[in-house]
N, C-alpha and C positions, 0 to 999 in steps of 0.2 A: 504494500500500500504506500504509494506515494503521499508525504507528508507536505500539504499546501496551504497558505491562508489566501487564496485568490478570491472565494469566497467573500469572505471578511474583506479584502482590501475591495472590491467591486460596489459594496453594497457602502461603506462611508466614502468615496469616492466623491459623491455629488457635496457630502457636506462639505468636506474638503475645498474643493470648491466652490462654493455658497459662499465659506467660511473669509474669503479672499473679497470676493465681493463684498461681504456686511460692512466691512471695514470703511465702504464708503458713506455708507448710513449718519446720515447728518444730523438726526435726532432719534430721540427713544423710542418716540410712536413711530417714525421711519422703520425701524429696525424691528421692532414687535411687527410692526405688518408684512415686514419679508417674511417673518418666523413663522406669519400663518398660512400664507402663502406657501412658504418651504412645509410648512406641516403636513397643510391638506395635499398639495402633490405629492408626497411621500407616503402619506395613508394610503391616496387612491392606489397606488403602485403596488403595495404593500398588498391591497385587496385587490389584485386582478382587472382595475380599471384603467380608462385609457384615460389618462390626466385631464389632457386638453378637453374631451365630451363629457368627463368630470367637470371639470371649473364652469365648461358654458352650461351644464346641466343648473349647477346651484346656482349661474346667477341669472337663469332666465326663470327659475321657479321661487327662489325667495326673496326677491323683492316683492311679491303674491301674495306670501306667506303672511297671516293675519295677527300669530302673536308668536313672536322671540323669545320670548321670555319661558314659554313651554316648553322644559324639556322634551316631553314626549313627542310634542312638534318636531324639534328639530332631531329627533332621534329618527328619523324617517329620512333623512338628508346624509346623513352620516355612508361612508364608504360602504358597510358590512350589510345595511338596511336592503330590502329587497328592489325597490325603486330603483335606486344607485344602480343595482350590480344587474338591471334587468337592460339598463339606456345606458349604461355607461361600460360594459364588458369591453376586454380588448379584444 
């Protein structure tokens, strides 16, 4: 058995580079909104989804969306929910 972390180095590779970028984050709220940005991209990947019909998925449905404030709401939006992974499959 060949001993590899290719793995491992494949999968932090984007933060890596994220990481390079942030650096140019001119304020706090700047840099919190890349982090969710970088968040949800990496969830949707994480789940089987294709990023990009991810993001236009949430944002063509939740500005719709009639309370935020509902978890159970937005537990229907999330990566693993069935909606998501029905429109948004790779």
């Amino acid at each position: 058995v060949t001993v590899s972390n290719n793995t491992a180095e494949n999968s932090i590779r984007p933060f890596t580079v994220g990481r390079k970028n942030w650096l140019f984050s001119n304020s706090a709220k700047g840099a919190k909104a890349s982090a969710i940005v970088y968040s949800l991209i990496e969830t949707a990947k994480a789940n089987g989804l294709d990023p990009e019909r991810y993001l236009k998925y949430l944002f063509e449905k939740l500005p719709n969306t009639a309370n935020f404030k509902d978890t159970e709401t937005l537990d229907q939006y999330l990566p693993w929910a069935t909606k998501p992974q029905e429109k948004c499959k790779e």
